[in-house]
C-alpha atoms as one frame of an Amber mdcrd trajectory, in Angstrom:
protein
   0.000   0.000   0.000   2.982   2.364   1.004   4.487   2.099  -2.532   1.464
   1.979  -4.404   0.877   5.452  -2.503   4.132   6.682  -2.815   3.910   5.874
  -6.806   0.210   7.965  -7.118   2.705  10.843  -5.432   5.510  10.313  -7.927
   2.977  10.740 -10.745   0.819  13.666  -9.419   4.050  15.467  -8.860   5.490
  14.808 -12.580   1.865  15.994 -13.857   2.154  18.862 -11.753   5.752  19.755
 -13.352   4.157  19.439 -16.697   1.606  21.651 -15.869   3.940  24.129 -14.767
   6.555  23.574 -17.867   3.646  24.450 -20.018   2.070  27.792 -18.044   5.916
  29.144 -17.966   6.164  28.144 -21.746   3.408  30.040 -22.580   4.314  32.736
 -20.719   7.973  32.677 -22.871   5.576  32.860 -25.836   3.696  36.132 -24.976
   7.331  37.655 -23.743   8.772  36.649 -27.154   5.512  38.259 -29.202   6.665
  41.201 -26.796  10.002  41.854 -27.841  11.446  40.202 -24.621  13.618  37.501
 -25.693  15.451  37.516 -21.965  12.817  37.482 -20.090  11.007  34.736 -22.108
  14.381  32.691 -22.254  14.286  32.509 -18.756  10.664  30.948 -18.839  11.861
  28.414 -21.358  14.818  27.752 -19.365  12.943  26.752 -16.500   9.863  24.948
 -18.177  12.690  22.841 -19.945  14.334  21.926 -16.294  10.664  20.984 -15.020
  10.047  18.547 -18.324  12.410  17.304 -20.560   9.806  18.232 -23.608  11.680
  19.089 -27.228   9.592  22.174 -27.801  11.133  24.107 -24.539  14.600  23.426
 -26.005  13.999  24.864 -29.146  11.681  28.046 -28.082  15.001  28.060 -25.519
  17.182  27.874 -28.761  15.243  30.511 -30.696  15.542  32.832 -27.426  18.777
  32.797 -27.127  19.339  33.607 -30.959  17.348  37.009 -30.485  19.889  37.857
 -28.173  22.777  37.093 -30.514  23.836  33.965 -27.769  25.020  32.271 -30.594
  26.964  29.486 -28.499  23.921  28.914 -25.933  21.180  28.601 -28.932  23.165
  25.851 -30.795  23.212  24.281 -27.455  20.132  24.483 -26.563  18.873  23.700
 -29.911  21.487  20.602 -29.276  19.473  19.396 -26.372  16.470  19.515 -28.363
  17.467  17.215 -30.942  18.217  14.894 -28.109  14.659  14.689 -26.556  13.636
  12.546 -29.303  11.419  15.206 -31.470   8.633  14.510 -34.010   9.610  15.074
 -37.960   8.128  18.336 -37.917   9.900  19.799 -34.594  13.223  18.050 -36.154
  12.939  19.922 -39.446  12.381  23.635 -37.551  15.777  23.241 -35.182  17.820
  22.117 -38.257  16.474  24.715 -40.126  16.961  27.213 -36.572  20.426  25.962
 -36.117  21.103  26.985 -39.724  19.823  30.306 -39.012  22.361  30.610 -36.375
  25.132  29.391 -38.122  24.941  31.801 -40.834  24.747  34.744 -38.612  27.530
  33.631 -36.698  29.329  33.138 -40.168  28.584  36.849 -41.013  30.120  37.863
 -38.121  32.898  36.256 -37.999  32.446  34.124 -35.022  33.346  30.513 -34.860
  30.661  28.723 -32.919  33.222  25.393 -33.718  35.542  26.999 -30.877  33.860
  27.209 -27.568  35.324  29.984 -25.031  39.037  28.683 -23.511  38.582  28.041
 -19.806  40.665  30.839 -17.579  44.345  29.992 -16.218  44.931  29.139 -12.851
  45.840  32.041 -10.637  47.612  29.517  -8.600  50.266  28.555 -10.605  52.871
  30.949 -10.687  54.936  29.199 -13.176  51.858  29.725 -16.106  53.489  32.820
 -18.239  50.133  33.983 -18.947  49.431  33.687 -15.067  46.817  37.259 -14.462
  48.938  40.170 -12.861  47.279  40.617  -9.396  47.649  43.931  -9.682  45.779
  44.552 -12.302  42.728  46.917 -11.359  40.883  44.726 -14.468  41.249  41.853
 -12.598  38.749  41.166  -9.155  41.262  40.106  -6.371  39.118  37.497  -3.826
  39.409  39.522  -0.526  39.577  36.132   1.227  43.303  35.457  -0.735  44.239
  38.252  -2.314  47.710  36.586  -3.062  45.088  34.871  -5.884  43.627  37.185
  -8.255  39.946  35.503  -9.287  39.373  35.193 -12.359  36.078  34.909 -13.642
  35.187  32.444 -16.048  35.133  33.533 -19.604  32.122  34.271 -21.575  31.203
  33.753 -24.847  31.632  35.942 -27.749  27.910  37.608 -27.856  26.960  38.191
 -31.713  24.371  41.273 -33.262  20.734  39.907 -32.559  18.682  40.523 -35.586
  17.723  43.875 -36.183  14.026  42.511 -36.834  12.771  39.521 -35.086  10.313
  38.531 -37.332  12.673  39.279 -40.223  14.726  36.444 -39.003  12.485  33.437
 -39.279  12.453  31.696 -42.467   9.400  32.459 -44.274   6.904  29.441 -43.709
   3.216  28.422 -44.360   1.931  28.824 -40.696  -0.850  30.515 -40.086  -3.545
  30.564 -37.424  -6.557  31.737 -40.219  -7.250  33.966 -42.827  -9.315  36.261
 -44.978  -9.644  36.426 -48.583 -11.696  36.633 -51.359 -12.288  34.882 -55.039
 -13.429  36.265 -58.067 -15.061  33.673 -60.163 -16.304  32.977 -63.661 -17.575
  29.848 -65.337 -20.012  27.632 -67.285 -23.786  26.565 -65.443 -25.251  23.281
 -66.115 -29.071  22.213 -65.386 -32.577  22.408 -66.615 -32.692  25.929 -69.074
 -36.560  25.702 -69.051 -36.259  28.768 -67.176 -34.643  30.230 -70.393 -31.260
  30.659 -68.110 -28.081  31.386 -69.796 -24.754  29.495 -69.305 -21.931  31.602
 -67.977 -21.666  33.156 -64.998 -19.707  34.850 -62.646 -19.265  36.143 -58.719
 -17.474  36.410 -56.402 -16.611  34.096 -53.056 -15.693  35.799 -49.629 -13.717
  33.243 -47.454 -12.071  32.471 -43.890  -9.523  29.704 -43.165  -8.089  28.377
 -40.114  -5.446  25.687 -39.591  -6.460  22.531 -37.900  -3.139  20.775 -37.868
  -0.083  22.983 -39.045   2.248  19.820 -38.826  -0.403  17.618 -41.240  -1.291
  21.421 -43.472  -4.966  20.112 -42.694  -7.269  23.790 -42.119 -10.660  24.586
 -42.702 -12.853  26.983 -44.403 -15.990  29.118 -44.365 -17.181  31.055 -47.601
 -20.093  32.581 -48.633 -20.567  33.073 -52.585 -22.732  35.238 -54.882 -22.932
  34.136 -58.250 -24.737  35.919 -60.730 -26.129  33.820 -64.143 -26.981  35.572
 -67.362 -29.971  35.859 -69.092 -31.265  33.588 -71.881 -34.198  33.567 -73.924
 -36.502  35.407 -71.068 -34.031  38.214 -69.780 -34.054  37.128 -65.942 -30.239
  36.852 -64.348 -30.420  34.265 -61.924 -28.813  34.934 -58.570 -26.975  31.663
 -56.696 -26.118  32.394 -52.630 -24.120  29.823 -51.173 -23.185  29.447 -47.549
 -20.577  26.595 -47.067 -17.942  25.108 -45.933 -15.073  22.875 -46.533 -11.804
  20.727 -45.268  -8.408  21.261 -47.391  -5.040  20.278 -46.819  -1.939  22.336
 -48.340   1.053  20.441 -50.014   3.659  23.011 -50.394   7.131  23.206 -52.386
   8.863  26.226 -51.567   6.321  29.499 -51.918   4.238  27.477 -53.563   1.403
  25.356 -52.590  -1.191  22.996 -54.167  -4.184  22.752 -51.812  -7.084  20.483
 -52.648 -10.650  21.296 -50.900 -13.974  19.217 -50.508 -16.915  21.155 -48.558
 -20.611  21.309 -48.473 -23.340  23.982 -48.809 -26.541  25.126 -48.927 -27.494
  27.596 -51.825 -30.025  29.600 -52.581 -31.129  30.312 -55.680 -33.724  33.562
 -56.895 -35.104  35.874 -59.867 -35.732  39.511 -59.594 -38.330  39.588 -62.298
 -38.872  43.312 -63.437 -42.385  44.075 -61.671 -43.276  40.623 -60.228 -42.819
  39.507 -56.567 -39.210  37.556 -56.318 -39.143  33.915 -56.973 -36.293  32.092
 -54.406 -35.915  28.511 -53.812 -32.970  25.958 -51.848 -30.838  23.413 -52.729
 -28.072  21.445 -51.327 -24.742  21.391 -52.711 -21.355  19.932 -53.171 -17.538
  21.528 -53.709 -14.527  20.313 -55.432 -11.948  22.295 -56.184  -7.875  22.214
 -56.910  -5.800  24.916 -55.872  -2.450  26.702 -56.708  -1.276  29.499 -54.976
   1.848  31.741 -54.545   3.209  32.675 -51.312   5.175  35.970 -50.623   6.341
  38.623 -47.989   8.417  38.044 -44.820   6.497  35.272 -43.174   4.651  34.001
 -46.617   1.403  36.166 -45.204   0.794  37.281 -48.521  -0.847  34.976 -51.011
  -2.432  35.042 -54.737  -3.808  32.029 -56.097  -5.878  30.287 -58.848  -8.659
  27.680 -58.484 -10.470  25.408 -60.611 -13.350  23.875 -59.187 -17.074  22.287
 -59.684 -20.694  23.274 -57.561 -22.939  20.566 -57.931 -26.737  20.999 -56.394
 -29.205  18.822 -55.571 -33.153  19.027 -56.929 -33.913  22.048 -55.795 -36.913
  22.098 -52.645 -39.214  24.209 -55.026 -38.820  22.872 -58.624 -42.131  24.856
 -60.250 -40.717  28.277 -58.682 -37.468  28.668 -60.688 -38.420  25.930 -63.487
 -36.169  23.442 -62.415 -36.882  19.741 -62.433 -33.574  18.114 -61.380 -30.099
  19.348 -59.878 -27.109  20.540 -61.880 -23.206  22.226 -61.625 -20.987  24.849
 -62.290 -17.575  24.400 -63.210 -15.622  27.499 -62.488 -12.339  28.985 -62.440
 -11.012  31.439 -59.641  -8.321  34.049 -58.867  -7.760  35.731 -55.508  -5.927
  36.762 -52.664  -5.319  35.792 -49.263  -4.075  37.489 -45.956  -2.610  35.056
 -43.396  -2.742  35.944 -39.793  -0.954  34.566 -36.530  -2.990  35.303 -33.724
  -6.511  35.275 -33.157  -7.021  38.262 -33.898  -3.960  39.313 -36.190  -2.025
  41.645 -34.236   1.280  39.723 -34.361   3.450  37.177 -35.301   3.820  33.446
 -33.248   7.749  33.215 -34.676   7.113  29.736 -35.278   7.459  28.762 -31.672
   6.069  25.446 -30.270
């Protein structure tokens, strides 16, 4: 019974550590988005001696890096490799610790060549033994026959001038907002004397379910406008959807394919008659490609090709329709990535 007891303490008290490594990372988080890469290293530092997660290591790593700690990121970022990290994680330090090594490159430090340890004071026969009275050098006042000397640090290198200008553009994003413009070809029952192109415009917002898998979501709302035929009425198409789609990137560029699922609804303005609306249910396909740009990839233009296929519509004798149809469509657009929830700043990729 004792060590059954003493084991339910063991594990309350590593759960409790792990709560506390995670509060104190978070914390490092909100002090990095601040522009306080000492303070926030020091929350890392101490969530990574509470758990011995990956992700502490490497915020710890990236911390240390704003400061221009050159030596002390590559460690850090050292200690996260050994904590057994997933692909993803493994990727961002290699790709950190390259960072690093350039800008130590540029500035002519050699992160190969840790600091020398001091010489002993104590040995008088060392040539390079410190002069004790040299008013550089802190004499203990407990032996002041013996000079200390304090341990050497090491070479500190320029942080970057812009902390977000030093991350590697990337595609991760919290959501987004963008918007389509669309034009295409309508298929389904003319007997409403409807024409076949169309065009309109989609209004859309993402967000990213799983930035390691590039698996997000999306909301859009539509408003497609059909030309007129052999009876001059436009029909108007509202859809309200939405849709799963998963980004497969290569470089600033990204393919995304997208399923999703809607209602529309569909109505005529006849000149000086009441105005005729009906529903249907619909489907989404579409294949993306997009190009990223801009410091952190938050900038994107892309193209889409895509199909809308509807079910019978609820009312067929309103509109003239007996049976569903589709639209196949093509798209160009823009989206604006955002990192927080509500935009304001950056994450720099921290985990």
């Amino acid at each position: 019974m004792l060590a059954l007891l003493m084991s339910a303490a063991t594990l309350a008290h590593a759960q409790s550590q792990e709560t506390i490594a995670e509060q104190l990372n978070e914390e490092g988080k909100a002090l990095m988005v601040a522009k306080k890469p000492a303070e926030a290293g020091q929350r890392f530092l101490d969530a990574a001696t509470r758990s011995p997660n990956p992700r502490y290591f490497y915020n710890l790593c990236k911390a240390y890096h704003f400061q221009g700690m050159f030596f002390e990121a590559m460690e850090a970022c050292g200690n996260a490799r050994k904590k057994n990290p997933d692909d993803s994680l493994s990727k961002k330090i290699a790709d950190l610790e390259g960072v690093i090594q350039t800008a130590a490159k540029e500035q002519n430090i050699d992160l190969s060549k840790p600091p020398t340890q001091p010489t002993d004071p104590t040995n008088p026969i060392d040539p390079s033994n410190p002069n004790p009275t040299n008013p550089t050098n802190p004499v203990d006042p407990t032996n002041p026959a013996h000079p200390v000397t304090p341990n050497p640090q090491p070479p500190r290198g320029v942080p970057p001038k812009d902390l977000y200008a030093a991350i590697a553009p990337s595609h991760e994003y919290v959501w987004t907002v963008g918007a389509d413009f669309l034009v295409g070809s309508a298929n389904f029952d003319r007997r409403g004397g409807y024409g076949e192109s169309f065009a309109g415009v989609r209004v859309r917002s993402d967000y990213m379910l799983s930035p390691q898998l590039q698996l997000g979501a999306q909301g859009y709302l539509d408003f497609i406008n059909i030309g007129a035929d052999t009876n001059g009425e436009d029909l108007r198409l509202f859809n309200f959807g939405g849709a799963l789609y998963k980004h497969l990137c290569f470089g600033s560029v990204c393919a995304t394919p997208l399923a999703g699922v809607q209602i529309g609804a569909l109505d005529v303005a006849s000149l000086g008659e009441n105005e005729a609306e009906t529903a249907a249910f619909g489907a989404r396909l579409e294949g993306g490609l997009s190009y990223a740009f801009g410091s952190r990839h938050e900038h994107v233009i892309g193209l889409q090709i895509g199909v809308l296929a509807y079910s019978k519509p609820a009312d067929t004798d309103t509109l003239m329709f007996n049976e569903g149809g589709s639209f196949t469509y093509f798209g160009f657009g823009y989206t604006r990535r955002l990192n927080t929830p509500f935009g304001s700043a950056p994450i720099l990729g921290l985990e």
